[in-house]
N, C-alpha and C positions, 0 to 999 in steps of 0.2 A: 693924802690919797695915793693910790697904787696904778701900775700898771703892769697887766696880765699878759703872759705871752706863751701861746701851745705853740709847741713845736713835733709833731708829726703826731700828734696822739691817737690813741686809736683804742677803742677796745671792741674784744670777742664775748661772744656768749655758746661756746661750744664752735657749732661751724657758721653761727649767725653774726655780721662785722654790724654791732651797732653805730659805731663812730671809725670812720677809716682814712686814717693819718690825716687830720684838721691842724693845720698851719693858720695861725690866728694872731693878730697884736690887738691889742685892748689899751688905748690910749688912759694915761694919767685925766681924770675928767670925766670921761665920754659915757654916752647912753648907748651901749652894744644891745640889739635886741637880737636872738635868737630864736628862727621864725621858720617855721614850717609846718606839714599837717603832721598830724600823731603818728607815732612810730619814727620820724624820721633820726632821732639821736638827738633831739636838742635837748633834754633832760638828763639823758645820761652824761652828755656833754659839759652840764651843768654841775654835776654830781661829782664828776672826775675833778672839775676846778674846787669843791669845795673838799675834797678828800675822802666823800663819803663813800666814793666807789674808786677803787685801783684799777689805773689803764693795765691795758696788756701792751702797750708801747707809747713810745713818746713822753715828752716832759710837760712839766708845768712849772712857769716861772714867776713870779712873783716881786714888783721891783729889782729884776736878772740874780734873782736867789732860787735855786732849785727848789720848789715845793714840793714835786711829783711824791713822796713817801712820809712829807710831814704828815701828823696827825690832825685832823679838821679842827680841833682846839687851841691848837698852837701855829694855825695861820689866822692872816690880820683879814680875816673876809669874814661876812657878816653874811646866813641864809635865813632868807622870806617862806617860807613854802606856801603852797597852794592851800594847805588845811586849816592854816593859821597856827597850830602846834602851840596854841594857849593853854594852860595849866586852869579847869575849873576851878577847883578853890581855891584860887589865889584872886586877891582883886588886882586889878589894872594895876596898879602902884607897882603891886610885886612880881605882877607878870614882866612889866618894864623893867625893872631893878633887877629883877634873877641874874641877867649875865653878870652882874658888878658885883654881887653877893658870891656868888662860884667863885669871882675873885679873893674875894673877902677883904673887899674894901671898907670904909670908916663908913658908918650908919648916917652922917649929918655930909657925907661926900654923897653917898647912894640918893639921899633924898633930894641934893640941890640939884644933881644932873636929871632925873626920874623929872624932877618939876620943868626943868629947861626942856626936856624932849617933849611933855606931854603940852606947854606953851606952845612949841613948834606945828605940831600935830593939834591943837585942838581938842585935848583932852582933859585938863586939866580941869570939867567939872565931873568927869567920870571915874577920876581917880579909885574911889572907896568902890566903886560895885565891880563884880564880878564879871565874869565873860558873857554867862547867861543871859545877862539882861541887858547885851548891847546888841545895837544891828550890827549885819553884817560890814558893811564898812567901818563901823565905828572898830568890832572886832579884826579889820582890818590893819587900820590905824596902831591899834596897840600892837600889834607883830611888826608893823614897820618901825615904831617905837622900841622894841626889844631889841632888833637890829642896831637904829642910831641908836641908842644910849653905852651903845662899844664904841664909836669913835672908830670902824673898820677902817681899812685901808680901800675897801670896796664891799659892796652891795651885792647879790645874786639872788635872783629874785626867779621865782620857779611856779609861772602863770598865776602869779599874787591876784588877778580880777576874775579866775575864772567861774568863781562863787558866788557872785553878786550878781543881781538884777541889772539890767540895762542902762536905768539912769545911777545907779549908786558907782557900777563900771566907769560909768565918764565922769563922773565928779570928783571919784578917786582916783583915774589916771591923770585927771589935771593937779589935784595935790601931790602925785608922787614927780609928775613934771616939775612941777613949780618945786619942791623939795629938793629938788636936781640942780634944778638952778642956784637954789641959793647955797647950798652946801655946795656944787663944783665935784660931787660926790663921782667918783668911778662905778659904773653899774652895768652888771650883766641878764638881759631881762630876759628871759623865757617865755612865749607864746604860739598858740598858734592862729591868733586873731589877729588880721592883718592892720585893722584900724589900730588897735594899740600900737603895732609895727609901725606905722605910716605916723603916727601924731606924736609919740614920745622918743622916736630914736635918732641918735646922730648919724649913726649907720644901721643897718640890717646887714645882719648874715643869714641868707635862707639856706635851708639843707635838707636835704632828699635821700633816702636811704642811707644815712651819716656822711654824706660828701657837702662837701661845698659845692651850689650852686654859683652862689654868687655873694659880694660882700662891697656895699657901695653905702650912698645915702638915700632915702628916701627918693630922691626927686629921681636918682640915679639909676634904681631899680626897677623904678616905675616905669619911667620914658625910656630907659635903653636894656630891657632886659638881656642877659648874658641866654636864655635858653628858651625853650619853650615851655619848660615845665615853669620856671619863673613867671613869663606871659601869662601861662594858666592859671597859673595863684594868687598872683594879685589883683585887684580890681572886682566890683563888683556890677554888673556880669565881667567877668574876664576876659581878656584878650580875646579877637575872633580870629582863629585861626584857622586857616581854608586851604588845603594841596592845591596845589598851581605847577604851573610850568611858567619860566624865564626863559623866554628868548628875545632878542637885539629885533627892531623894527623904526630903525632911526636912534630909537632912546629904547633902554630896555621895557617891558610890559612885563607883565605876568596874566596869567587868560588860565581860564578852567570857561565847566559849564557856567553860562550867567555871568562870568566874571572876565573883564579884560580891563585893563587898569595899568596908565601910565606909572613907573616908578622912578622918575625923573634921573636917571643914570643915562648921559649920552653914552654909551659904551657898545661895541661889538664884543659877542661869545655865542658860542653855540649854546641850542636849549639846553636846560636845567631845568628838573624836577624841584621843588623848593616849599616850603610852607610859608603862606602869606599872612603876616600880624595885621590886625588896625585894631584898636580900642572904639568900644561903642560909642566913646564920646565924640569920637573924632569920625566917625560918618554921617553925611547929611542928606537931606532928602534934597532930590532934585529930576529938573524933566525925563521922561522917557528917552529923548535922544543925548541926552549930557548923562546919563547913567552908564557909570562903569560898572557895578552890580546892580543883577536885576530877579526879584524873588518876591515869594509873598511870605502875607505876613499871618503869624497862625495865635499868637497871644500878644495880647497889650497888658501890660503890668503895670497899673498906678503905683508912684509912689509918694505921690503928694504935689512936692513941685518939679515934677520929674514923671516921665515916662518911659516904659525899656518895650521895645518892641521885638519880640522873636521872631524872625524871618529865619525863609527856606529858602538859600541860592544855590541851586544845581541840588546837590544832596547835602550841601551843608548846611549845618544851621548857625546863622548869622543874627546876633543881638544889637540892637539902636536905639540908643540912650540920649535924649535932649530933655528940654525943657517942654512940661504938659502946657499946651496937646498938643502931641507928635501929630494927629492928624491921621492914624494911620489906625483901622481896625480891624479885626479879624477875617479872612479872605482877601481883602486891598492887594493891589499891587507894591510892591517899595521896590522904586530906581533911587539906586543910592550909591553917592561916591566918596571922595575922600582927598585929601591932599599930600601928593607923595611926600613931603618931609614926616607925615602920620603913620607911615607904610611902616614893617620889617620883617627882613626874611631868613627865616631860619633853615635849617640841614633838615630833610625831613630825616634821614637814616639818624643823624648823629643829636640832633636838636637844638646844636648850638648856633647863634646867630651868625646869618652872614652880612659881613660886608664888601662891597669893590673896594679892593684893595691891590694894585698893580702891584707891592709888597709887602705882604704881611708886617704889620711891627709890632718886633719884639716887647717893645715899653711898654704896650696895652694891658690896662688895667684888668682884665677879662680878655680870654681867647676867646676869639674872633675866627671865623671859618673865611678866607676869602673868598667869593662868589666867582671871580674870575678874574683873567689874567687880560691887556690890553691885546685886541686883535694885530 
């Protein structure tokens, strides 16, 4: 297995920076998903590691071997793409075999590994037919098959599900998980569906106009986003985030229209402007006088075992996600609150998270905005 390493990379498209200097380590092992919406550079970013596109600056390393101007055939990485990039008249066998033939490896070596990958994969009674006659996932299988039967150093994979139907999507992101696991395989995944982000990756790196958002684990990203635009993007409804104002009243509060709400920080500073996070899942309904938001509600969204309620508080609009039935129908009232360790408050100018922090620290994984200094 391998481990990848960008160091400042970057590339232009005229006066357009799709990728702008991404500092990246891709552990020996690991399941890196690269995660954002369209446009943001995770493709190209992708393209640049596998040599198909030349940066306009920065390196790419490859167990600390300069790759940056190797040829895409003569590095040890292995590309999935999104098309499948199947050869019709070739059957399965020879779809899988082609990379070891370009070698011009021995005919009876080509066919025991072809049959080892297609055992792995579940292939192995599709062997003889062609591409046409398989479903999509099956046609899946065999490109990730064309892949493993090189023995890469690593994996890159370049939104491999986004072809498939719903459930063929989840039955083959748990094969290429479970394929993870038992190979120990080094893999860079491309997407911009966050349930594949959230259920196959060791870590995420989201990115936004080619920068780095953020780059943690799942649980990481989820619970302590670095930004607002990360709050935004994850989660389905995402982050509700509400402009407030912070200011000290014993313990800090944040207050807008409808909105006053302990943020469990005993701390003195004067007001701040601030935008307020909570996840839908993490507010609950409760009395008129124990409600820290207070708003009505204008849609109710079934989802089965589940209800998302849309509320209006002040001018904003506030989503409430529990267990059906919420209770709550169109026109109703919702007094809803929330428990300050659920809270987070970001720079409304800058967007990045703040926290009280009497001194910023350096060692943090993620800059941090400090909210304020001890009175």
């Amino acid at each position: 297995m391998s481990r990848i390493r960008l160091e400042g990379l970057t590339r232009r498209f005229g006066a357009v920076t799709a990728v702008d200097d991404v500092w990246l380590d891709v552990a020996d092992g690991e399941f890196l998903v690269l995660l954002g919406p369209s446009g943001c550079g995770k493709s190209t970013l992708l393209r640049m590691i596998a040599g198909l596109l030349g940066p306009t600056g920065g390196r790419v390393l490859l167990d600390d071997t300069d790759i940056t101007h190797t040829p895409p055939r003569e590095r040890d990485l292995a590309m999935v793409f999104q098309s499948y990039a199947l050869y019709p008249h070739l059957s399965v066998a020879r779809n899988i075999g082609f990379p070891l033939r370009a070698r011009r490896l021995r005919k009876d070596a080509i066919r025991t590994k072809v049959d080892e990958v297609a055992a792995v994969l579940d292939l192995t009674e599709l062997l003889a037919r062609k591409p046409k006659e398989l479903s999509g996932g099956q046609r899946q299988r065999v490109a990730l098959g064309r892949a493993l039967v090189r023995d890469p150093g690593a994996f890159l994979m370049d939104e491999p599900l986004s072809n498939l139907d719903a459930k063929l999507r989840s039955s083959t992101r748990a094969e290429i998980s479970g394929l993870h696991q038992r190979l120990g395989a080094t893999v860079v995944y491309v997407t911009h569906d966050q349930v594949e982000a959230m259920t196959m990756a060791t870590r995420i790196v989201l990115l936004d106009h080619g920068k780095l958002e953020q780059v943690g684990t799942p649980e990481e990203v989820y619970d302590r986003p670095a930004s607002t635009f990360v709050a935004g993007f994850l989660g389905s409804p995402p982050m509700n985030l509400v402009p407030a104002t912070a200011e000290s009243r014993g313990t800090l509060r944040a207050h807008a229209t409808d909105l006053d709400i302990d943020l469990g920080i005993p701390a003195e500073m004067p007001a701040r402007p601030v935008i307020l996070g909570v996840r839908p899942e993490h507010l609950r309904l409760t009395t008129p006088e124990d409600a820290a938001l207070r708003g009505v509600v204008r849609t109710v969204e079934n989802l089965g075992s589940e209800e998302v309620a849309h509320c209006l508080v002040g001018d904003a609009r506030v989503c409430v996600r529990g267990p059906r039935p919420l209770g709550l129908r169109a026109g109703d009232p919702a007094h809803l609150t929330a428990a300050p360790e659920t809270l987070h408050l970001f720079d409304p100018d800058s967007g990045r998270r703040l926290a009280w922090q009497p001194t910023p620290d350096p060692a943090a994984a993620e800059p941090e905005v400090p909210l304020g200094s001890p009175a």
